[in-house]
C-alpha positions as protocol buffer text, in pm:
chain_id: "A"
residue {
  index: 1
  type: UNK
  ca { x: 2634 y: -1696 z: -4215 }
}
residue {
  index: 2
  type: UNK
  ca { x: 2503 y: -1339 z: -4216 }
}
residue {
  index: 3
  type: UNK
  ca { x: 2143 y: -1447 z: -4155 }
}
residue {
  index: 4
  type: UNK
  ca { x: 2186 y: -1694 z: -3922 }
}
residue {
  index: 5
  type: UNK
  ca { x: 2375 y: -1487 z: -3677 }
}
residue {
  index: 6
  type: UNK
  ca { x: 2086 y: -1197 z: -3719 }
}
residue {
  index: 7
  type: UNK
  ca { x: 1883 y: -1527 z: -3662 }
}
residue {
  index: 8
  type: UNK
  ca { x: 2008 y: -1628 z: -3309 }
}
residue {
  index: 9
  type: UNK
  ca { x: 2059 y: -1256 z: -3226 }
}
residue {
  index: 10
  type: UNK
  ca { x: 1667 y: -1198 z: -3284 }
}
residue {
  index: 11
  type: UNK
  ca { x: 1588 y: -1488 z: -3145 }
}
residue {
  index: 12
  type: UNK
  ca { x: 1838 y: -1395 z: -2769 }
}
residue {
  index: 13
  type: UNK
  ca { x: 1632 y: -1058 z: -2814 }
}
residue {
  index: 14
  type: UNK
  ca { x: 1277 y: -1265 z: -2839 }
}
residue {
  index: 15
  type: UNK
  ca { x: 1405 y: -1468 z: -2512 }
}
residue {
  index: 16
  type: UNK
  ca { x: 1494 y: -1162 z: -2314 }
}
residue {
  index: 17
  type: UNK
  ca { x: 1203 y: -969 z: -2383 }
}
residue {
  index: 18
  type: UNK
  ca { x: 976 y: -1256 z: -2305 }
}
residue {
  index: 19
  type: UNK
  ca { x: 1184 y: -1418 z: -1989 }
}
residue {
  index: 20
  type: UNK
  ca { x: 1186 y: -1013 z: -1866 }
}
residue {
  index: 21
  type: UNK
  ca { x: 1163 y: -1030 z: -1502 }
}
residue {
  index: 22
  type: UNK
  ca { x: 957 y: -759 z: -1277 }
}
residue {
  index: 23
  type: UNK
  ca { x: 1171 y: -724 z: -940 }
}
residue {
  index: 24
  type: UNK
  ca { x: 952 y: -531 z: -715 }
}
residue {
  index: 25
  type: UNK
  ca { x: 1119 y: -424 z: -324 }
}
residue {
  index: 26
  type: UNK
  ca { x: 971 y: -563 z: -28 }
}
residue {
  index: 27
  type: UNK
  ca { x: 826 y: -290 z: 217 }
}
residue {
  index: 28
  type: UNK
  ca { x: 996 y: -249 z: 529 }
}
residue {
  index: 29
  type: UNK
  ca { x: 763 y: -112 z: 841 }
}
residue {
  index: 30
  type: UNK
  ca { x: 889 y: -3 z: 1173 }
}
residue {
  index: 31
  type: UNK
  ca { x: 814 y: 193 z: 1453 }
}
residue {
  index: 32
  type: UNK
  ca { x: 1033 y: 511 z: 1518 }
}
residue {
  index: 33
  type: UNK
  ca { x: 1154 y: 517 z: 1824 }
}
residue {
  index: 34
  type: UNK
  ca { x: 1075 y: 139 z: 1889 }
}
residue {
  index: 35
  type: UNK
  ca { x: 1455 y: -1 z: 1951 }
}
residue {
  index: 36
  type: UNK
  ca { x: 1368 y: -268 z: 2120 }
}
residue {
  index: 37
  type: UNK
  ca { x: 1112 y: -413 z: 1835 }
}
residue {
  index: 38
  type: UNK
  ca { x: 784 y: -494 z: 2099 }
}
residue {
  index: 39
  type: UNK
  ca { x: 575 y: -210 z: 1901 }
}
residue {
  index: 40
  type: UNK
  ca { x: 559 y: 51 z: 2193 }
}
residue {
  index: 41
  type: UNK
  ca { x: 852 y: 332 z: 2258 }
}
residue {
  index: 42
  type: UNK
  ca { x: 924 y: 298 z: 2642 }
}
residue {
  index: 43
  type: UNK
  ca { x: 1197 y: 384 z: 2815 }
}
residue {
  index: 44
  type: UNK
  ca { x: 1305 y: 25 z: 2760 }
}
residue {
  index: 45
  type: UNK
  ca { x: 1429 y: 155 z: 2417 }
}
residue {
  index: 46
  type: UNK
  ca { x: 1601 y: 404 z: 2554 }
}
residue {
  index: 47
  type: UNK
  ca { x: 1772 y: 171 z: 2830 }
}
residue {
  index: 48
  type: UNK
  ca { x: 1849 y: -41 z: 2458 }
}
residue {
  index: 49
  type: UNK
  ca { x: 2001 y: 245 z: 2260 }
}
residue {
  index: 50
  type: UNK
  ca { x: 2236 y: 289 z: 2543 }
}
residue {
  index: 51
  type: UNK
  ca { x: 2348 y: -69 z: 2617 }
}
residue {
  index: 52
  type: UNK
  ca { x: 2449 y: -71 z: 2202 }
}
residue {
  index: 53
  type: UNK
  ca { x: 2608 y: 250 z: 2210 }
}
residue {
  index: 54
  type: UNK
  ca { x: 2835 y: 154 z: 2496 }
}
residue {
  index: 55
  type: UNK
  ca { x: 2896 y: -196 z: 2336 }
}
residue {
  index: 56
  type: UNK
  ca { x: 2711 y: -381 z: 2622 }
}
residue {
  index: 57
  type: UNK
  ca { x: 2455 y: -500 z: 2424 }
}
residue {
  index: 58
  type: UNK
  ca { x: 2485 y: -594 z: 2019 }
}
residue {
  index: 59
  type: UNK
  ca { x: 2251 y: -507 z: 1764 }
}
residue {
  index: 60
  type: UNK
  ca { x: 2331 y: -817 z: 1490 }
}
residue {
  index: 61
  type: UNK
  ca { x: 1995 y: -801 z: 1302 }
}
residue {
  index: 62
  type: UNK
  ca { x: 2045 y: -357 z: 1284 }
}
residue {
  index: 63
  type: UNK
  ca { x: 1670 y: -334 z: 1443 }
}
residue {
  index: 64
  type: UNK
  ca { x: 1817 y: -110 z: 1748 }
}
residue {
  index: 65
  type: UNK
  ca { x: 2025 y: 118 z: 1463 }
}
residue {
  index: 66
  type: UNK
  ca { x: 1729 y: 106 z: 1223 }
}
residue {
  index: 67
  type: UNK
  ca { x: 1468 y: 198 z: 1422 }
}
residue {
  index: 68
  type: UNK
  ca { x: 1612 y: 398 z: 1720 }
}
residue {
  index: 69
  type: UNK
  ca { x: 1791 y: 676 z: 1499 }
}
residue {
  index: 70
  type: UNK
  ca { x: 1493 y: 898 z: 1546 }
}
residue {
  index: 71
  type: UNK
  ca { x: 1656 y: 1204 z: 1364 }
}
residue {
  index: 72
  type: UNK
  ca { x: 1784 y: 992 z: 1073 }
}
residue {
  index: 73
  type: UNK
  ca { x: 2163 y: 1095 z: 1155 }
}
residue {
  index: 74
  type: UNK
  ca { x: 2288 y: 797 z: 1239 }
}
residue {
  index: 75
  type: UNK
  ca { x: 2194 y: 601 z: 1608 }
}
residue {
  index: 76
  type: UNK
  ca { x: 2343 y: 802 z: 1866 }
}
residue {
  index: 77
  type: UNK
  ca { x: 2310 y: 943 z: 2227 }
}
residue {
  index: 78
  type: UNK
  ca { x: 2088 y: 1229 z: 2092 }
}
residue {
  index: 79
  type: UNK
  ca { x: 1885 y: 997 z: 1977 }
}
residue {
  index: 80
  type: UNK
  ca { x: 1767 y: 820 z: 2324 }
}
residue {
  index: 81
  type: UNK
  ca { x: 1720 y: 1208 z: 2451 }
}
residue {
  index: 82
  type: UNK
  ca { x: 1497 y: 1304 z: 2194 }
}
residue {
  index: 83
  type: UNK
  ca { x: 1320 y: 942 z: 2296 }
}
residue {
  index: 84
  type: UNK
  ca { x: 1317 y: 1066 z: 2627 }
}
residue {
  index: 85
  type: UNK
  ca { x: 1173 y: 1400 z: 2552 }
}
residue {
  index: 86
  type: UNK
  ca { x: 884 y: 1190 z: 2325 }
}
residue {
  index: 87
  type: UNK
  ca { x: 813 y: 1017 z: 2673 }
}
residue {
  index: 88
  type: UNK
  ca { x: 816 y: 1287 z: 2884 }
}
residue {
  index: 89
  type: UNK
  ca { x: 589 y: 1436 z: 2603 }
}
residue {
  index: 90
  type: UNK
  ca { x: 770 y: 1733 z: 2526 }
}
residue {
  index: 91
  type: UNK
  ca { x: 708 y: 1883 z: 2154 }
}
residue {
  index: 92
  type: UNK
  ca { x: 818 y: 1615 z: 1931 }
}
residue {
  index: 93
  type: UNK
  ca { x: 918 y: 1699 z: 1538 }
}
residue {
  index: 94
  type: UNK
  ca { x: 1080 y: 1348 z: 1484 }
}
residue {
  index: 95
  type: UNK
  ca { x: 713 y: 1158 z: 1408 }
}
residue {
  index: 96
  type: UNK
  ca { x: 887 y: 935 z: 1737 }
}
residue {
  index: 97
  type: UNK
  ca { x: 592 y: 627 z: 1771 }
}
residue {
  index: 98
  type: UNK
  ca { x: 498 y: 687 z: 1434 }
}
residue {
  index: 99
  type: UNK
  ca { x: 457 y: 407 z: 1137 }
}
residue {
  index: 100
  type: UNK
  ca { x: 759 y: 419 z: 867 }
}
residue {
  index: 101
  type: UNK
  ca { x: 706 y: 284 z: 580 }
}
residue {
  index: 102
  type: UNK
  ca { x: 959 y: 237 z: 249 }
}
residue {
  index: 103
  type: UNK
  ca { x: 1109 y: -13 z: 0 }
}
residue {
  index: 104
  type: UNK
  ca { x: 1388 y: -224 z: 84 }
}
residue {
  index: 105
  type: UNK
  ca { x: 1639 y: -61 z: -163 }
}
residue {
  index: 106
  type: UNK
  ca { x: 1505 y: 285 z: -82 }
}
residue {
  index: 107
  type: UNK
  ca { x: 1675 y: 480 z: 140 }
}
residue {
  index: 108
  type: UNK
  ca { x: 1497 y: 707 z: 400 }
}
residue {
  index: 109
  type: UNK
  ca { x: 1441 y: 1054 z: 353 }
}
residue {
  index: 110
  type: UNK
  ca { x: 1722 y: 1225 z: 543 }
}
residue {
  index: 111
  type: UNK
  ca { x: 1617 y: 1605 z: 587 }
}
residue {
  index: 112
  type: UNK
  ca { x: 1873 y: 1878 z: 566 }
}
residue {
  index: 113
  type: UNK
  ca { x: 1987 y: 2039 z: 859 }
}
């Protein structure tokens, strides 16, 4: 009985290790800044940020939250200024109109402040 349970235990270890399964994250790329999703950061995005933050307008697939938190604090009013400053081209340490790029189940990197 001994063996044949060390039997079927090798052979559930022989299964695993061969069925093993490689799960790799799918990249997600945006534009910071971008609310609106069209690939340029206009005042449109702006106008966007502010229609969601004062429940006018809703954000159901998160691309307005996602992409127009510019300071990576959570989408906010500040965040449409600081869009705002981009476009009136005032010094701009948020990367705003920049490419992002990370992994799906990677969260991005949230500075200190």
């Amino acid at each position: 009985m001994k063996k044949i349970c060390v039997s079927i235990l090798a052979l559930i270890c022989i299964i695993i290790s061969v069925s093993a399964v490689s799960v790799s994250a799918a990249k997600i790329t945006y534009m910071r800044g971008d609310a609106d999703g069209d690939s340029f950061v206009t005042i449109s995005d702006v106008t966007r940020i502010q229609r969601v933050l004062a429940d006018l307008e809703k954000d159901s697939n998160g691309i307005v939250k996602r992409n127009g938190d510019v300071d990576n604090n959570g989408l906010d009013i500040t965040d449409a200024t600081k869009i705002q400053m981009y476009l009136a081209e005032f010094n701009d340490p948020y990367a705003i109109g920049k490419t992002i790029t990370f992994d799906e189940y990677e969260l991005p990197f949230i500075p200190n402040n």
